[in-house]
C-alpha positions as CSV (number, residue, x, y, z in Angstrom):
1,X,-26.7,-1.5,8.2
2,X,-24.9,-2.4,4.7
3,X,-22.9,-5.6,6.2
4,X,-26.7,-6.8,8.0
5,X,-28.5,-5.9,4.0
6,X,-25.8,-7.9,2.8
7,X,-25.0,-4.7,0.3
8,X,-21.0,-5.4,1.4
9,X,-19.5,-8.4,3.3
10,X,-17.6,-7.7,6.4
11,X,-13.7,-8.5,4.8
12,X,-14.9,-5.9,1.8
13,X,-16.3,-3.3,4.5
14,X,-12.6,-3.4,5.8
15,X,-10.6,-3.5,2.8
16,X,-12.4,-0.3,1.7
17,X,-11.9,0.9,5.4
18,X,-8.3,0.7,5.1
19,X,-8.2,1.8,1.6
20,X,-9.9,5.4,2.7
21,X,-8.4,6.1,5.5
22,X,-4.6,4.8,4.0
23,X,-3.6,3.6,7.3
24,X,-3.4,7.7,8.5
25,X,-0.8,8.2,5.1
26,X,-1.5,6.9,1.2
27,X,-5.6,7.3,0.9
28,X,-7.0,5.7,-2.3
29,X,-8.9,7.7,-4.6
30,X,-12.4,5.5,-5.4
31,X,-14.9,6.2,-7.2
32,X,-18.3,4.6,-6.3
33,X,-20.5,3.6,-10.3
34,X,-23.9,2.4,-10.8
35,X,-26.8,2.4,-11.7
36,X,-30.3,5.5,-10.7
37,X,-31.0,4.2,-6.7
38,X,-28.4,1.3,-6.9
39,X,-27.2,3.2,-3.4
40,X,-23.9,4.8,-4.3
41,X,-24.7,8.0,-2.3
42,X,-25.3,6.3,0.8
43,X,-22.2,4.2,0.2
44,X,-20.5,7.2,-0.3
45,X,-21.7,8.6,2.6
46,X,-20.1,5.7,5.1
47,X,-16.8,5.7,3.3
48,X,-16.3,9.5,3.8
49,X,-17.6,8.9,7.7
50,X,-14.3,6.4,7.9
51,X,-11.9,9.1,7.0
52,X,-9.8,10.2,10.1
53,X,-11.2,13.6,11.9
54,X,-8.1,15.6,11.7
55,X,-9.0,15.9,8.0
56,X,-10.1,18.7,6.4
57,X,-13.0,17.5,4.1
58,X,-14.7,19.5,0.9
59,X,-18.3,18.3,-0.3
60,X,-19.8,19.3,-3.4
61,X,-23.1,18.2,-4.8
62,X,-26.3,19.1,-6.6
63,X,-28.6,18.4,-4.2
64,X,-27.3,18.2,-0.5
65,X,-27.4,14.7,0.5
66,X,-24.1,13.7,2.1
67,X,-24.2,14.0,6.0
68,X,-20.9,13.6,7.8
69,X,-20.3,13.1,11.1
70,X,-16.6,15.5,11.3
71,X,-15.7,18.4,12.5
72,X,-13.8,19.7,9.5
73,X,-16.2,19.6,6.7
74,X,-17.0,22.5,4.2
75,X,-20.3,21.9,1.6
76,X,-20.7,23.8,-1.5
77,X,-24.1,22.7,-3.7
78,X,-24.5,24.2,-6.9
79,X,-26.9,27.0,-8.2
80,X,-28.9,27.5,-11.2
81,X,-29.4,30.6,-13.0
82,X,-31.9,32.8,-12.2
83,X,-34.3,34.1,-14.3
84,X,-32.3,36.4,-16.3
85,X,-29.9,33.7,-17.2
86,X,-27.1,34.2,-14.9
87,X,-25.7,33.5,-11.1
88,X,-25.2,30.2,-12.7
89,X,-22.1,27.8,-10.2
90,X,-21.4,24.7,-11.1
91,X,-19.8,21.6,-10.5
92,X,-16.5,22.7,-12.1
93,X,-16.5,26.4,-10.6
94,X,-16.9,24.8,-6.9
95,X,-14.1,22.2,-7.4
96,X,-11.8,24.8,-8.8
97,X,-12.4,26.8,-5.9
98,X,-12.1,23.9,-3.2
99,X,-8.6,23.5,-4.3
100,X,-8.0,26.9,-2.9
101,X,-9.3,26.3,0.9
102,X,-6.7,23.4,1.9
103,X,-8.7,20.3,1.6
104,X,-7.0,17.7,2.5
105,X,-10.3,15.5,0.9
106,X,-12.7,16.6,-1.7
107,X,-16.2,14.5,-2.2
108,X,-17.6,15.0,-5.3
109,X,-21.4,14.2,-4.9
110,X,-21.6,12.9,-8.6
111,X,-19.3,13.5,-11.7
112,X,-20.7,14.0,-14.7
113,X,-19.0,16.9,-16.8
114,X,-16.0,19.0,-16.8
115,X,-15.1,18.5,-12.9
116,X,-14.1,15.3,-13.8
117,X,-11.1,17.0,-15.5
118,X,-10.7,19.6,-12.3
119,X,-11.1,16.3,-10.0
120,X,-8.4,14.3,-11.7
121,X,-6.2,17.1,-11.8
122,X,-6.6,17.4,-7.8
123,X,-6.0,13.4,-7.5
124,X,-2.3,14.4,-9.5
125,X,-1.5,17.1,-7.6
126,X,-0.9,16.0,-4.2
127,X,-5.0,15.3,-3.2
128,X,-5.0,11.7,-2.1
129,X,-8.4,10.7,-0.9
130,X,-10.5,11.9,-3.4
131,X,-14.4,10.1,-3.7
132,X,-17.3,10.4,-5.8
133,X,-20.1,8.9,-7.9
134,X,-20.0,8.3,-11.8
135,X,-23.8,6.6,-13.4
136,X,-22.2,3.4,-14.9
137,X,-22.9,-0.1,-14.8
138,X,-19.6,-1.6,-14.9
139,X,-15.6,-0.4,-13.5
140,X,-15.6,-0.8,-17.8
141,X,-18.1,1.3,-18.3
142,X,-16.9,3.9,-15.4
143,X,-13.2,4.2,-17.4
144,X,-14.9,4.4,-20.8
145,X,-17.1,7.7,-19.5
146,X,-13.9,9.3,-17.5
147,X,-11.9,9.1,-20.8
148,X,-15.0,10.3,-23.1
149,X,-17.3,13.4,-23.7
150,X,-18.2,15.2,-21.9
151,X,-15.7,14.1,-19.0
152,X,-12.4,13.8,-21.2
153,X,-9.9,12.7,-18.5
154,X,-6.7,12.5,-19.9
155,X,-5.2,9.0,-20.2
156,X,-2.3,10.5,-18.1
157,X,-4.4,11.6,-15.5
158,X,-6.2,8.3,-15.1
159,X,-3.4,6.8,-13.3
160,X,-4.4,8.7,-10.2
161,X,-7.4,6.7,-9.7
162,X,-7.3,3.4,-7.5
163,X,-10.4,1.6,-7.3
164,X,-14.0,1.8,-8.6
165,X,-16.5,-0.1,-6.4
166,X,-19.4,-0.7,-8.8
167,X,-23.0,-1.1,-6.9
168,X,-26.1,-2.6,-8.7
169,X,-29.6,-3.0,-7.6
170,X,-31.0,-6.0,-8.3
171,X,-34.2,-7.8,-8.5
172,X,-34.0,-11.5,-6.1
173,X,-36.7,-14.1,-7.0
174,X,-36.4,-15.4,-3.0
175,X,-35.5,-12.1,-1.6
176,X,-36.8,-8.9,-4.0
177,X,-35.3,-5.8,-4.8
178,X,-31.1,-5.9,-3.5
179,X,-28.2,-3.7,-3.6
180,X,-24.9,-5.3,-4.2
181,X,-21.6,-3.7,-4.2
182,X,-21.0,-6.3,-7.0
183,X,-17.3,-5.5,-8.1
184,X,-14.2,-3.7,-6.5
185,X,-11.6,-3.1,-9.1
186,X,-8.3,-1.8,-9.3
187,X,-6.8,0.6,-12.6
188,X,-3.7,-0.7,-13.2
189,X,-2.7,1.4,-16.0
190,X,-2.9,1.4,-19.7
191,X,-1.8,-1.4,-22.3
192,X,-1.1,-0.9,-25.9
193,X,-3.5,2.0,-25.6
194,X,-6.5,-0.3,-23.7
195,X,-7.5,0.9,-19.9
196,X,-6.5,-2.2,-17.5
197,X,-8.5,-3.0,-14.8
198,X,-8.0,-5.8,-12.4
199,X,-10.9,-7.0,-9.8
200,X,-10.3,-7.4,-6.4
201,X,-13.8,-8.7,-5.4
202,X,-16.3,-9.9,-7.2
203,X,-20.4,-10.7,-5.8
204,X,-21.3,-14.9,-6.6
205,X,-24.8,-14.8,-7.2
206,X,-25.5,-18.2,-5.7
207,X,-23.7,-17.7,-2.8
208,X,-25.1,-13.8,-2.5
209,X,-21.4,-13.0,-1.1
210,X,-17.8,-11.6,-2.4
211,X,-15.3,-13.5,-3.7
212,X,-11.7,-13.0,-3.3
213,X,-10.3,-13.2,-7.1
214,X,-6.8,-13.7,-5.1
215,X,-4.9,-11.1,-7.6
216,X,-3.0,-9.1,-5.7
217,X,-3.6,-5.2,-5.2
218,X,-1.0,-2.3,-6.5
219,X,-2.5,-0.4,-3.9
220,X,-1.5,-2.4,-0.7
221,X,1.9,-2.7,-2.7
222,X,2.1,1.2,-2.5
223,X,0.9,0.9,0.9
224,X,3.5,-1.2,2.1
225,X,6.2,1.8,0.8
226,X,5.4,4.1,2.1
227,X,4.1,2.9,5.6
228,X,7.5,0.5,5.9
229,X,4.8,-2.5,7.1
230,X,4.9,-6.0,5.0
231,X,2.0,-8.0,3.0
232,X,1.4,-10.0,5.8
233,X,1.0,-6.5,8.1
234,X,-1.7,-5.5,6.1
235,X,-3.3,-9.0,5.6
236,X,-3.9,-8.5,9.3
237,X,-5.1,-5.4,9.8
238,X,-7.8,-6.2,7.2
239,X,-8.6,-9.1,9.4
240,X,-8.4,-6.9,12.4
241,X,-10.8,-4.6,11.0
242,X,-13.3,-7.2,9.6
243,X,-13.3,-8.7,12.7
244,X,-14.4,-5.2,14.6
245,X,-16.9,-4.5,11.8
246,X,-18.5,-8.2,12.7
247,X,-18.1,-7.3,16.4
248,X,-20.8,-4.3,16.1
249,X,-23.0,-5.8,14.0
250,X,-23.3,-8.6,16.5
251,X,-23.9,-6.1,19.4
252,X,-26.1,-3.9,16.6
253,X,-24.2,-0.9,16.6
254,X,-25.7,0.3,13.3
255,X,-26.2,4.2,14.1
256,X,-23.8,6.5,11.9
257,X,-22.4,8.7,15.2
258,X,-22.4,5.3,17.6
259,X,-20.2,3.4,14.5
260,X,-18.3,6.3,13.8
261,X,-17.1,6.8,18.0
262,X,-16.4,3.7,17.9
263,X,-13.8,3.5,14.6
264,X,-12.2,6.6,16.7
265,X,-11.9,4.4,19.5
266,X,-10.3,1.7,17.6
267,X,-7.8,3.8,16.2
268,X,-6.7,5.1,19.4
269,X,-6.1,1.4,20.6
């Protein structure tokens, strides 16, 4: 349904497809940032449907909105107070606690406080995988609110994040209201003190499509240690998968258990 609403092309669908599920042994940690209904949720909600179903996955959110078609799958939501003030869990309490139940994924629904810290802390200690929202309008603008109040990730820390995939709605004269995963960028680090960030993808308005910038990705260089395959190995397997991804929405497989049997399929062949 995103690929035939034009929210994501078909070469972006599978770069990110490779990018969560790591090729089965270096996930990326993304974080999905936009703006109120720009879509990020339901993003959110196909990426985690591409992670392999061995996995162990953790949800926590607000409000229960993420629906995952795995066996695996634990979901905490948090509670108010009640009305004498206390039975409060939140955001931070339920990631802390994940980290005891042997995730080997935890989705945070949207970050917003002090479980950014606890999340980044899971990202550096051996949780690769990670996902989540951030309200931001820019990959900028995302890094700016992770290093600030009230989030306050460590610089240090930061270095465990991959991408950000920033999503926007939009308002078309020809077509209306949009959504447009407009950006993917990669951290690269720090320099002189400044956050780095280098974009991957980026939406051309006239054309309505991604672009390519052509810089090449850290990430697929990590991937190519530690799987022992080449540049050109993971060139084609993004072309493999964009390829499949085009195949179903010509034969208008677009239902979430339908897609996801047959991503399990492919990865059996």
């Amino acid at each position: 349904d995103l690929v035939k609403k034009r929210t994501v092309t078909p070469e972006v669908a599978a770069f990110l497809w490779l990018a969560v599920d790591g090729y089965g042994v270096k996930p990326a940690n993304i974080l999905i940032s936009g703006g109120t209904s720009s879509g990020k949720t339901t993003t959110l909600n196909v990426l985690t449907s591409l992670i392999p179903e061995r996995e162990r996955i953790i949800t926590i959110e607000d409000t229960a909105e993420l629906s995952l078609p795995v066996e695996h799958w634990i979901r905490f939501e948090t509670r108010p107070p009640g009305l004498e003030g206390t039975g409060e869990i939140d955001m931070d309490t339920l990631v802390k606690n994940s980290l005891r139940m042997r995730p080997d994924r935890i989705i945070v629904g949207e970050v917003r406080h002090a479980e950014a810290f606890t999340l980044f802390t899971a990202m550096n200690t051996g949780h690769d995988g990670c996902m989540g929202t951030v309200h931001a309008n820019s990959a900028e603008e995302t890094v700016a609110r992770l290093l600030n109040p009230p989030m306050n990730v460590p610089p240090l820390m930061l270095g465990a994040l991959d991408f950000v995939v920033v999503e926007q709605k939009l308002h078309d004269r020809r077509k209306g209201t949009i959504r447009r995963i407009t950006e993917v960028a990669e951290f690269e680090g720090f320099s002189e003190g400044k956050p780095q960030l280098q974009v991957l993808y980026q939406w051309d308005a006239v054309n309505d499509t991604m672009k390519r910038t052509g810089v090449p990705s850290r990430y697929l260089r990590d991937l190519m240690k530690f799987t022992g395959l080449s540049r050109g190995d993971l060139e084609k397997e993004i072309l493999k998968r964009k390829a499949f991804i085009e195949e179903l929405y010509k034969r208008d497989i677009v239902r979430l258990s339908d897609v996801t049997e047959a991503i399990r399929s492919f990865r059996e062949s």
